[in-house]
VEXPA-157464 format. One line per 4 residues: number of its first residue (from 0); for each residue z, y, x of C-alpha. Coordinates in Angstrom, 3 decimals, decimal comma, m for minus. Each point is the difference from the previous one (the first is absolute). Example, Ala and Ser with C-alpha at 12.3 -4.5 7.8 and 13.67 -1.06 7.14 Angstrom:
BEGIN
0 = 7,800/m4,500/12,300  m0,660/3,440/1,370 .
// end
This chain:
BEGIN
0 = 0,000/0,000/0,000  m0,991/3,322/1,508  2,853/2,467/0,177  m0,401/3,307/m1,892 .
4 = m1,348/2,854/2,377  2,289/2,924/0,455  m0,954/3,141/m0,023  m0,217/0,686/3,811 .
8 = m2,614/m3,408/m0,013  m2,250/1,382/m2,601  0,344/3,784/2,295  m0,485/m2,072/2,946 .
12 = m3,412/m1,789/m1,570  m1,590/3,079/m1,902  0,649/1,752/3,526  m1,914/m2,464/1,762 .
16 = m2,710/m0,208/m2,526  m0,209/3,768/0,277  m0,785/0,041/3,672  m2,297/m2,751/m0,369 .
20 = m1,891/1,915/m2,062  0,029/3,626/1,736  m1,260/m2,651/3,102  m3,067/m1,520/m1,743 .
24 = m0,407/3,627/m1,716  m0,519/1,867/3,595  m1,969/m3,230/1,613  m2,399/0,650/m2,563 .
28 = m0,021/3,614/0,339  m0,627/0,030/3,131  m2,367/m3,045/0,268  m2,065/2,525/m2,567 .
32 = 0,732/3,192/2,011  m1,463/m1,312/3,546  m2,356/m2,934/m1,157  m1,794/1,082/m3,211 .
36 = 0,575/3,848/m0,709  m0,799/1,516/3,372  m3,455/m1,866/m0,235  m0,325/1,124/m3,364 .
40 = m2,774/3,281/0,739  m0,854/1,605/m2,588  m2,114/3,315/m0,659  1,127/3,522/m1,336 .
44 = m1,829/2,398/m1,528  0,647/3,479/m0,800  m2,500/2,849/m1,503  0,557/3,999/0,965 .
48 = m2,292/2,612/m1,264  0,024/2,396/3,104  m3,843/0,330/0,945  m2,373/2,930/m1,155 .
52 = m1,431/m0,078/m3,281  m3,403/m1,832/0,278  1,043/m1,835/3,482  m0,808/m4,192/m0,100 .
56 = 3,703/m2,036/m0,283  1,194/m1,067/3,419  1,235/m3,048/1,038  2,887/0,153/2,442 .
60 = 1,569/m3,282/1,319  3,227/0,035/1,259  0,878/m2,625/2,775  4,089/m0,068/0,792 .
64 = 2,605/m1,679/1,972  m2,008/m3,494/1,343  2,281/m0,468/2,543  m2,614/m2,812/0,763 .
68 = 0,820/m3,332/1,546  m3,165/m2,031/1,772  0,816/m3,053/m2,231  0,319/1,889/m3,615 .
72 = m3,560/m1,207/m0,905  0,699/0,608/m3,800  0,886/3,737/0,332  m3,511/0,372/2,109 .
76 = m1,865/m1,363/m2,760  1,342/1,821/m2,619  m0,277/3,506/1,728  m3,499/m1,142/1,328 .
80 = m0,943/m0,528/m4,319  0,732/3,550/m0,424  m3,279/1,117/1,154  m1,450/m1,175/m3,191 .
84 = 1,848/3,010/m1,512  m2,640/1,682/2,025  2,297/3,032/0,605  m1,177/3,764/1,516 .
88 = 3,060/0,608/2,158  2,543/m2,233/1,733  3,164/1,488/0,566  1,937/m2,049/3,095 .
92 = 3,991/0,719/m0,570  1,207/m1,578/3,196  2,099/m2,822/1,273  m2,970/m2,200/m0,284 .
96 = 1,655/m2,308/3,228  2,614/m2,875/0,148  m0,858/m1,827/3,159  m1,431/1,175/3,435 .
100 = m3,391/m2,455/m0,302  m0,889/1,011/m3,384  m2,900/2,452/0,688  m3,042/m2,402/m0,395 .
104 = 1,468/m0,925/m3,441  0,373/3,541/m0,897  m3,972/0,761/0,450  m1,020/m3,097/m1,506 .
108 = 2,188/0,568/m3,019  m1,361/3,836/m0,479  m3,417/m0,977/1,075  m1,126/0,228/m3,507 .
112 = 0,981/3,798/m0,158  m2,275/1,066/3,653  m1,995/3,067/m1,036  2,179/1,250/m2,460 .
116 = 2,020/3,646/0,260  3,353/m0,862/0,678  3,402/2,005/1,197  2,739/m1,397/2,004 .
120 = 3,548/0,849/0,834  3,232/m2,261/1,870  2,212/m1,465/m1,035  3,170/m1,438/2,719 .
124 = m1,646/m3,459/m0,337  m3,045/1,421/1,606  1,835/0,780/2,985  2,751/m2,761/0,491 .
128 = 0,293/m3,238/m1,141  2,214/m1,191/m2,909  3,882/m0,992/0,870  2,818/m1,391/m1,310 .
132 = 1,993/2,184/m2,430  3,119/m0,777/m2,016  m1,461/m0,095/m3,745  3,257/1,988/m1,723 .
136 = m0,049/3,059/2,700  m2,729/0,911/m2,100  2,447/0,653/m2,865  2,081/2,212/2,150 .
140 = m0,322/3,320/m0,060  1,048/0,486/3,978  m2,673/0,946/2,080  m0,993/m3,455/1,787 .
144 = m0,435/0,533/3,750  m4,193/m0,602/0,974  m0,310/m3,278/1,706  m4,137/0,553/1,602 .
148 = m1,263/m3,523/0,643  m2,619/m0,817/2,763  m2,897/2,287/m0,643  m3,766/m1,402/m2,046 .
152 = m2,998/1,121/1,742  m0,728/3,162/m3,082  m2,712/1,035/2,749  m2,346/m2,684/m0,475 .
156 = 0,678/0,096/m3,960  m1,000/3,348/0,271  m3,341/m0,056/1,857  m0,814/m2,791/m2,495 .
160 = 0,653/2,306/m2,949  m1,440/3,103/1,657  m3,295/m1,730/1,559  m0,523/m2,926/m2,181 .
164 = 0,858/1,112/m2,891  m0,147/3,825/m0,275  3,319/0,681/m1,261  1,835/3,413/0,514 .
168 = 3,327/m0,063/1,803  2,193/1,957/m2,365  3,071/0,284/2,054  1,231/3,923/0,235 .
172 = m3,164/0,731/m0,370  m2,889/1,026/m2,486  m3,214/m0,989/m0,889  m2,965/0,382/m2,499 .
176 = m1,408/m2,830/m1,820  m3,185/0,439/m1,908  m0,579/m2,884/m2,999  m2,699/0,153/m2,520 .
180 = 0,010/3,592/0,441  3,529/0,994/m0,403  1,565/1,687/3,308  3,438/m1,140/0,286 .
184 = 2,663/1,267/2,468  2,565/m2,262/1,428  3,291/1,140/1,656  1,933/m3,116/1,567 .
188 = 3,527/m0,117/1,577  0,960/m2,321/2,339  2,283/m2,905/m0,654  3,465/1,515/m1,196 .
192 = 2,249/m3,067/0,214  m0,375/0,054/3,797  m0,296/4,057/0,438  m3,544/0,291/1,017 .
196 = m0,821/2,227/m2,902  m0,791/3,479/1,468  m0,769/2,337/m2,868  m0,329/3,112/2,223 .
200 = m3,105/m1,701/1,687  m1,777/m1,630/m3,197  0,296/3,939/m1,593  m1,983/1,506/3,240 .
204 = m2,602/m2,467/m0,196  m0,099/0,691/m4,185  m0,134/3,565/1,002  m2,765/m0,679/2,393 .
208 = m1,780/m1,609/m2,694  0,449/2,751/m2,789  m1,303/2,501/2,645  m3,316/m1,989/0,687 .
212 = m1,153/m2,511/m2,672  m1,218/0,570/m3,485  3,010/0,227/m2,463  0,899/m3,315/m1,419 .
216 = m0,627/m1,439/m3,675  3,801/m1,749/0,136  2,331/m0,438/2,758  1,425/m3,566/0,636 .
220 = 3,194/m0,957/2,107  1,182/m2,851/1,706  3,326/m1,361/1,845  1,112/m3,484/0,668 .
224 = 4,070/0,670/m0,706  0,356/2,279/m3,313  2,872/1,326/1,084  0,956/3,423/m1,793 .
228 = m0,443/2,166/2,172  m3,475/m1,214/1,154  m1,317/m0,367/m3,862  1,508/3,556/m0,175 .
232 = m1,781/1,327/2,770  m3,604/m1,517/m1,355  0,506/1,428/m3,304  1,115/3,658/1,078 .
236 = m3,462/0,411/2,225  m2,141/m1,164/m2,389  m0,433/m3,507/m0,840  m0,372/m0,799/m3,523 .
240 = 0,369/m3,773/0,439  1,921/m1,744/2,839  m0,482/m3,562/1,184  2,795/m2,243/1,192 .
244 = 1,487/m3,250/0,909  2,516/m1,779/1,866  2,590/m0,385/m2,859  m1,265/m3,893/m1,041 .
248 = 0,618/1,074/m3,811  3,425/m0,289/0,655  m0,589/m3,913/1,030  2,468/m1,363/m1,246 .
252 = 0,756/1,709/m3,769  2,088/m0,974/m3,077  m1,889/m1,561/m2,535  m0,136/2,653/m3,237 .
256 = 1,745/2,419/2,047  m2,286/0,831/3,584  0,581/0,541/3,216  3,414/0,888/1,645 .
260 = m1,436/1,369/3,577  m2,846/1,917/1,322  0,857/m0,016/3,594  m0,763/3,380/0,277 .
264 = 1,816/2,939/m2,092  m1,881/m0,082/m2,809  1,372/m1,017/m3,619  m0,609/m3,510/m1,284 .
268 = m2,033/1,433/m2,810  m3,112/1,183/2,306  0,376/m3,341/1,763  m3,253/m0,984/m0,448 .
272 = m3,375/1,308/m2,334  m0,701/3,581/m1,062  3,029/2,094/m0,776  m0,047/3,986/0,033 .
276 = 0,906/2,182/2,965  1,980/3,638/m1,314  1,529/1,509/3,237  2,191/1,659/m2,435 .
280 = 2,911/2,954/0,707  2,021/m1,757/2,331  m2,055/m1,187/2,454  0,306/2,026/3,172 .
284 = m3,186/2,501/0,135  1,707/1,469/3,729  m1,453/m3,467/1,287  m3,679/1,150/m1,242 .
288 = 0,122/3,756/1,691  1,449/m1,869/3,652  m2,983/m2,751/m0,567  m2,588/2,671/m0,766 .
292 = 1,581/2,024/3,038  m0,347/m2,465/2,542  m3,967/m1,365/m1,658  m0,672/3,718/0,724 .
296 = 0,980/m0,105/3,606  m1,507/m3,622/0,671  m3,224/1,137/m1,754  0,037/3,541/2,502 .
300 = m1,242/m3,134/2,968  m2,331/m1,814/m2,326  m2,045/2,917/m1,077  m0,735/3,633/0,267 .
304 = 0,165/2,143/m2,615  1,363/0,378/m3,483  2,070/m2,501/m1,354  m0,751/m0,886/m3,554 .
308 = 3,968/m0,183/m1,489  m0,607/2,207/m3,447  m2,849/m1,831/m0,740  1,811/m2,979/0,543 .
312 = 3,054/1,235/m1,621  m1,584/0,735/m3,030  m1,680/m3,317/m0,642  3,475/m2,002/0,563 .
316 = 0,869/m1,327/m3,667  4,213/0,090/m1,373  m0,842/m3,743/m0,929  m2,060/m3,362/1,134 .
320 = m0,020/m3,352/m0,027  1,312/m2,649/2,285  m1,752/m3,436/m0,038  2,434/m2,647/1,916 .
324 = m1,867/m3,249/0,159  2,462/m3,273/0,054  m1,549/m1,654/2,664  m1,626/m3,741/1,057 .
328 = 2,600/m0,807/2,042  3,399/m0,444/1,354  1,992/m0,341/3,661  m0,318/m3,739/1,405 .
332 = 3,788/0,665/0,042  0,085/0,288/m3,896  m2,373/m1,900/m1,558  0,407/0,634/m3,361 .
336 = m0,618/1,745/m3,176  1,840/0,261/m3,765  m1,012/1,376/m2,690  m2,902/1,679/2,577 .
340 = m3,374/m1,388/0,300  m2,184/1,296/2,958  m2,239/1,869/m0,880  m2,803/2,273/0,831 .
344 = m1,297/3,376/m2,308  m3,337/0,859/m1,095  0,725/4,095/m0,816  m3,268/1,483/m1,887 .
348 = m0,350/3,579/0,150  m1,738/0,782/m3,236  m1,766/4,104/m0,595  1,971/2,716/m1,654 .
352 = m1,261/0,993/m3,908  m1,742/2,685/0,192  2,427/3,465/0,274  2,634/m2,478/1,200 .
356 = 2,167/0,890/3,101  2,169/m2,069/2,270 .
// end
């Protein structure tokens, strides 16, 4: 006969069938997070009217966050499909390296896109190869002290973007793009996240620019980190629309709620997609006057004469838009993804109705 269980026994068993559970429950979670979801790529697109009235829709692909391994055949095929999109413009938002020998899978996987405008910036993982990083000091909110790992060769990557390819290195820098027509004016920023942003430089070359080129139908920014202060920056001299990356979608989000961390200072609501950019009352405008300061002295030993500040003053809009892609991959030290497929964005710029302003 089997004696009657007292009340610690039946504690002690729904206990134990408790963490049995929770067990199997994060097994499975994770089996999904690092074996099925992070292979999971998957295409976003978004639609903007921002082009003169009368101009063709343009196509703008944008490519984020490979951190590409030689042996991750499935994420070369699916970014290599993409090209059946048939886009106008491929926008490059950095980090696109995981491993020191992954350059030859790099070209063959963007072979598909030679001949095609593109724009590039850095991101860290363009420089130095992933490391090992304690998962929760993301959810602190101490600085963590930069740990630089051995260094990729970016120098090769970049001769095969600049001379293969054609693309436009964006970092602190600015460039024109012509596509079907439209003249489009890029201002990038070097990669925040490891301080190689350098906003006094990328405003004298702008300036330069503004002085001596045709005056732009839209003007286009680009970053790898969208840290505040860089977005900021971008949006105060001019561009309408800002491209970014580097924030995986959050990577690893609650389902029904979203992501908890950006890696970066911005909220968890811009984490990824198209959000709104206000600069609003409180941001600090004494930054702007120093910036345009120093652009004006950096500019004084690029060019000679006039510098075109009012007319770029007046053009520089209260509002934008900042477009944070989620990203095709992850750190080989992290290899997962919840509630965060990879992804990468198909943005069409559509033509303002007639009378319409931006």
């Amino acid at each position: 006969m089997t004696p009657p269980r007292t009340g610690a026994g039946r504690a002690l068993r729904a206990a134990g069938l408790a963490t049995l559970g929770l067990t199997w429950l994060g097994t499975a979670t994770l089996s999904w997070a690092s074996l099925i979801e992070r292979n999971a790529f998957t295409l976003r697109r978004t639609e903007l009217k921002a082009l003169p009235a009368g101009s063709e829709p343009i196509r703008i692909l944008q490519l984020a966050d490979f951190h590409l391994l030689p042996w991750q055949r499935r994420k070369q095929c699916f970014v290599r499909s993409l090209a059946a999109l048939e886009p106008d413009l491929i926008v490059n938002s950095g980090d696109n390296l995981a491993h020191e020998n992954t350059l030859e899978e790099l070209r063959e996987m963007l072979e598909p896109f030679r001949g095609i405008p593109g724009v590039v910036v850095h991101g860290s993982n363009d420089f130095y190869a992933p490391i090992f990083k304690n998962p929760l000091s993301y959810l602190s909110t101490k600085p963590r002290k930069k740990r630089y790992a051995p260094k990729l060769d970016v120098e090769s990557m970049d001769r095969m973007f600049q001379e293969e390819f054609g693309w436009i290195m964006l970092d602190n820098r600015a460039e024109d793009v012509v596509v079907k027509g439209v003249r489009m004016r890029w201002l990038g920023l070097g990669d925040p996240h490891i301080e190689r942003d350098n906003t006094e430089l990328a405003l004298a070359h702008l300036m330069e620019l503004d002085a001596s080129a045709p005056t732009p139908d839209i003007r286009l920014g680009s970053v790898h980190a969208p840290y505040l202060g860089a977005v900021d920056s971008l949006v105060r001299h001019g561009c309408w629309l800002v491209f970014a990356g580097h924030t995986h979608g959050g990577q690893v989000c609650v389902p029904g709620y979203g992501a908890i961390i950006t890696n970066c200072d911005l909220p968890p609501a811009k984490v990824k997609g198209l959000s709104e950019w206000s600069l609003g009352p409180g941001r600090d405008e004494s930054r702007t006057a120093l910036s345009w300061a120093k652009a004006r002295a950096a500019r004084e030993e690029l060019m000679d004469g006039p510098g075109a500040e009012e007319r770029l003053r007046s053009t520089r809009p209260a509002t934008g838009f900042l477009h944070v892609s989620g990203g095709l991959g992850t750190s080989p030290f992290a290899p997962f993804r919840l509630a965060c497929r990879p992804e990468a964005n198909l943005i069409t710029l559509l033509p303002q109705d007639a009378g319409e302003e931006r």
